[in-house]
C-alpha positions in Angstrom: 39.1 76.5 78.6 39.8 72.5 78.1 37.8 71.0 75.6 37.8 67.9 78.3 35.4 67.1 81.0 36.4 68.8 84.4 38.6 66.7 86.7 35.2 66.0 88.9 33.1 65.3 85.7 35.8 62.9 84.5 36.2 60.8 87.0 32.5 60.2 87.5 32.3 59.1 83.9 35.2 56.4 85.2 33.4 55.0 87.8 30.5 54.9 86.4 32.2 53.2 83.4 33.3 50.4 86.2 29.8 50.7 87.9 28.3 50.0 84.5 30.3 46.6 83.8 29.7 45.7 87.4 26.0 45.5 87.2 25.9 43.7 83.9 23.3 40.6 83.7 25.4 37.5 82.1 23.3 35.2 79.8 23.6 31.6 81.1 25.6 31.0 78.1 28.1 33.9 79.0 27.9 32.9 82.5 29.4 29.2 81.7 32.1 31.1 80.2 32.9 33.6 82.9 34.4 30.3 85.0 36.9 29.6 82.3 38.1 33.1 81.5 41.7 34.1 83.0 41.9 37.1 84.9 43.6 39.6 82.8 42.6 42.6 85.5 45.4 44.6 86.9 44.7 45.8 89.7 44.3 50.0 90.9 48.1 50.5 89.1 46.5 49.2 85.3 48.8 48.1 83.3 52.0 50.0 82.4 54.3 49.7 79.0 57.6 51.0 79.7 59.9 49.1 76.7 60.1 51.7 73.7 58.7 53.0 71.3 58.6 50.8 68.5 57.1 47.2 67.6 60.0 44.7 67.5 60.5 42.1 64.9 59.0 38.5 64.9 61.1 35.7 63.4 59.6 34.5 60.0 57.9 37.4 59.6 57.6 41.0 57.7 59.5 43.6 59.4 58.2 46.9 60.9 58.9 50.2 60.0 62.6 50.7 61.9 64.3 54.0 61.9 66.2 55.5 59.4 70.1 54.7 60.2 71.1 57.9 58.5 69.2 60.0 60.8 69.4 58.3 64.5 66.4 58.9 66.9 67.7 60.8 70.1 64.8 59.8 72.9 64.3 62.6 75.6 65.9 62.5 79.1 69.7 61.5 77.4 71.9 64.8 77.7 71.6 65.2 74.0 69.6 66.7 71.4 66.3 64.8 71.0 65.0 63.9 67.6 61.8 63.5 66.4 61.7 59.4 64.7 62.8 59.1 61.2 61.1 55.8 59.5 63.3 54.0 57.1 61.5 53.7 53.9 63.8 51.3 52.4 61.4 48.4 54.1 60.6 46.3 51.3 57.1 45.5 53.0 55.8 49.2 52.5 54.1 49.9 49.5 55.2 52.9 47.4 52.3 55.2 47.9 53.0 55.0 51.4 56.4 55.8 51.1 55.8 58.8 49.1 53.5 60.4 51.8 56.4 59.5 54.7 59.3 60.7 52.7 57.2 64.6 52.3 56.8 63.8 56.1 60.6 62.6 56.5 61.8 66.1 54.5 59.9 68.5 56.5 60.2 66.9 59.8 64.0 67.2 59.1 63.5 70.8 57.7 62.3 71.9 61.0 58.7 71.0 61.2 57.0 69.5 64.5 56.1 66.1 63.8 52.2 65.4 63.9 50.9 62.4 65.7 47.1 62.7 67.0 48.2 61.8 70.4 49.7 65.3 70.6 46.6 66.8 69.6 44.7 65.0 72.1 42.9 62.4 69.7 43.2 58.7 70.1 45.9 57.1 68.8 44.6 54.4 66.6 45.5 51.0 66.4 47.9 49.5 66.4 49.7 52.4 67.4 47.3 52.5 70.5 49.5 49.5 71.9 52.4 51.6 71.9 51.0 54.2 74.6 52.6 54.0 78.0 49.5 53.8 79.7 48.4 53.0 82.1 45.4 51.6 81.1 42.8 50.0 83.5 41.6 46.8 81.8 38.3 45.6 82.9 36.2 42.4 82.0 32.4 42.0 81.8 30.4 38.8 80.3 29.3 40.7 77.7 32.9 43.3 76.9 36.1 44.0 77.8 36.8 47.4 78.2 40.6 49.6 78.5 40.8 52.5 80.0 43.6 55.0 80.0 44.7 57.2 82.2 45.4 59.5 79.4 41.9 61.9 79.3 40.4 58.4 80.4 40.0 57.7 76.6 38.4 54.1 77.3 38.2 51.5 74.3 35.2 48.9 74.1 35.5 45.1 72.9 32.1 43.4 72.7 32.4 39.7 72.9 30.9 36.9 71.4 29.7 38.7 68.9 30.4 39.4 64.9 31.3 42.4 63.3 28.8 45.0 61.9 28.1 44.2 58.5 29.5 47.3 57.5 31.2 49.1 60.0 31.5 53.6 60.1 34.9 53.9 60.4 36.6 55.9 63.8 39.6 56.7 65.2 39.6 53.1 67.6 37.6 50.8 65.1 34.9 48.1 65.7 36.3 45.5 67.6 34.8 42.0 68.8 36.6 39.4 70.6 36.1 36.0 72.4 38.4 33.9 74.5 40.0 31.1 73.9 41.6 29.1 76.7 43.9 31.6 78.5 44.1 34.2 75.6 41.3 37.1 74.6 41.9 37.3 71.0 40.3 40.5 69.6 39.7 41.4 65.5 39.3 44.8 64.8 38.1 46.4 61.8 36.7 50.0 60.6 39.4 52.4 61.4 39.5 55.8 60.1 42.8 56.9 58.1 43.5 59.5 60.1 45.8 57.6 62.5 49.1 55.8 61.8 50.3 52.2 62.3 53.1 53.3 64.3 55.6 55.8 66.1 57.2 56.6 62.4 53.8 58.1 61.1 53.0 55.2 58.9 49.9 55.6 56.8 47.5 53.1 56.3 44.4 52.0 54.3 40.5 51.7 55.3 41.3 48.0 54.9 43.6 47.9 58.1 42.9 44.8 59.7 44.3 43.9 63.8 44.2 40.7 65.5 45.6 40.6 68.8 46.1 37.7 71.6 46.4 39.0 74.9 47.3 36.6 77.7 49.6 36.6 80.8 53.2 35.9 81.1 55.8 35.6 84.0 53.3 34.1 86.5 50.9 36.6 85.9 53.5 39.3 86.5 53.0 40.7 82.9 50.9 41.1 80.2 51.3 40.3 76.9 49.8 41.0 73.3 50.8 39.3 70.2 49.6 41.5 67.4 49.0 40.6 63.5 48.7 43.9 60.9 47.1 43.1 57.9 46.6 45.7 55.1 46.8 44.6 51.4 47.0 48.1 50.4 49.6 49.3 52.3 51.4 46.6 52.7 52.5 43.3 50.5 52.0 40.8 53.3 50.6 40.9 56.8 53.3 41.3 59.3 53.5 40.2 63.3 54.7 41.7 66.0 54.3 42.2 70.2 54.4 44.4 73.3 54.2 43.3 76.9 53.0 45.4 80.1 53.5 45.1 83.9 51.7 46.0 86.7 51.5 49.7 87.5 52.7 50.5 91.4 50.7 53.2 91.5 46.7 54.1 91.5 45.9 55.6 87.6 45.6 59.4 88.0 43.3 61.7 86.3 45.3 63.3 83.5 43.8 66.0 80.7 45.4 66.4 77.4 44.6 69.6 76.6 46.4 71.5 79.9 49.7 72.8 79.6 49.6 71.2 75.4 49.2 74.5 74.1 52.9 75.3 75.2 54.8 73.4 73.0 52.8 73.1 69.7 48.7 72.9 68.5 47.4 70.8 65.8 44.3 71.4 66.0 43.5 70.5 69.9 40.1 70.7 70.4 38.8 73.6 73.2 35.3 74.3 74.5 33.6 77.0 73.7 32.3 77.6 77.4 32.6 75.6 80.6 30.5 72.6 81.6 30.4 72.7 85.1 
């Protein structure tokens, strides 16, 4: 039995998730605000991030982890042999103790073993590798939070505006994050992620210090969406580093999609299941 929601029960939690941000009561403060904040909403399709899986470089800035060049990845869906990612660990960014725990990754994966990411096992990514998912993701703005919703197990992540962090914040899988607008741009700080997710799609490790800051605004007319992203982590790495991705529109309506079905096919990490049914 899935350890999810039935299809019925999960969509009611969506729409009452939209229901919920409909009805909220803005403060006058937050309603002088609302008439200068840009539109960021998608639409029914969400937003969809079909350019790769990796976070490309930023000039004048640290690089991020890129993939080994002595072990090539092989994506799905090219006639070959796919490969799981390799990271290279010669980045002069990455700190050693991080290194150490990818290179023991690095050997087994290349040994034979799967390679573990808690997307797989149905858990949330973590950020930033959260901005890396193909989505789509429903994006949806309140007076009082912004809130994304993927169509992956509906997994929805909340950012509560105008307001400062907790003074010390219990750690989780997506942290505590706050944001605000500013002109065109919702900028959002998160903080308080557990170490049980990874920066990336190369399974880099990270600190309880992980610190993101990203800018999301439109681009192309409005045709896209775009996040600039700054990873800051003085124990992992030696300097913060920058980086981006960009979304467009979805053409379709997001669909209901549980993890767990069909998972247990391929591999199990640990995927949660119920003990009994809730419907």
């Amino acid at each position: 039995m899935s350890g999810f929601r039935s299809r019925r029960t999960r969509q009611a939690v969506l729409i009452g998730i939209v229901a919920a941000l409909a009805i909220v009561a803005p403060t006058a403060e937050t309603a002088a605000q609302q008439t200068s904040v840009p539109n960021l909403q998608s639409g029914p399709g969400g937003w969809t991030h079909p350019f790769g899986g990796e976070f490309p470089s930023v000039q004048g800035s640290a690089t991020p982890l890129r993939n080994d060049p002595a072990h090539p990845h092989v994506p799905n869906g090219t006639g070959a042999q796919p490969t799981y990612r390799i990271g290279d660990l010669a980045n002069p960014n990455l700190k050693q103790w991080a290194k150490d725990i990818m290179k023991k990754d690095n050997d087994e994966i290349l040994a034979g073993k799967i390679a573990y990411s808690p997307g797989q096992s149905c858990k949330p990514q973590g950020m930033p590798d959260y901005l890396l998912s193909r989505g789509p993701f429903l994006l949806l703005q309140a007076p009082a939070e912004v809130v994304m919703v993927e169509e992956a197990s509906q997994l929805a992540r909340h950012i509560y505006l105008n307001v400062p962090h907790s003074a010390d914040p219990k750690t989780s899988w997506l942290g505590e994050s706050v944001g605000r607008y500013e002109g065109d741009t919702l900028v959002v700080d998160t903080v308080g992620l557990n170490t049980r997710t990874f920066i990336d799609s190369y399974r880099t490790p990270h600190s309880d210090k992980l610190h993101v800051t990203e800018r999301w605004h439109l681009i192309d007319g409005g045709n896209m969406l775009q996040v600039d992203i700054t990873v800051d982590d003085p124990d992992t790495f030696y300097r913060p580093w920058q980086t981006y991705q960009r979304y467009q529109r979805g053409r379709r309506p997001i669909n209901e999609d549980i993890c767990q079905e069909g998972n247990f096919v391929l591999f199990d990490y640990g995927i949660p299941v119920a003990a009994k049914a809730d419907f």
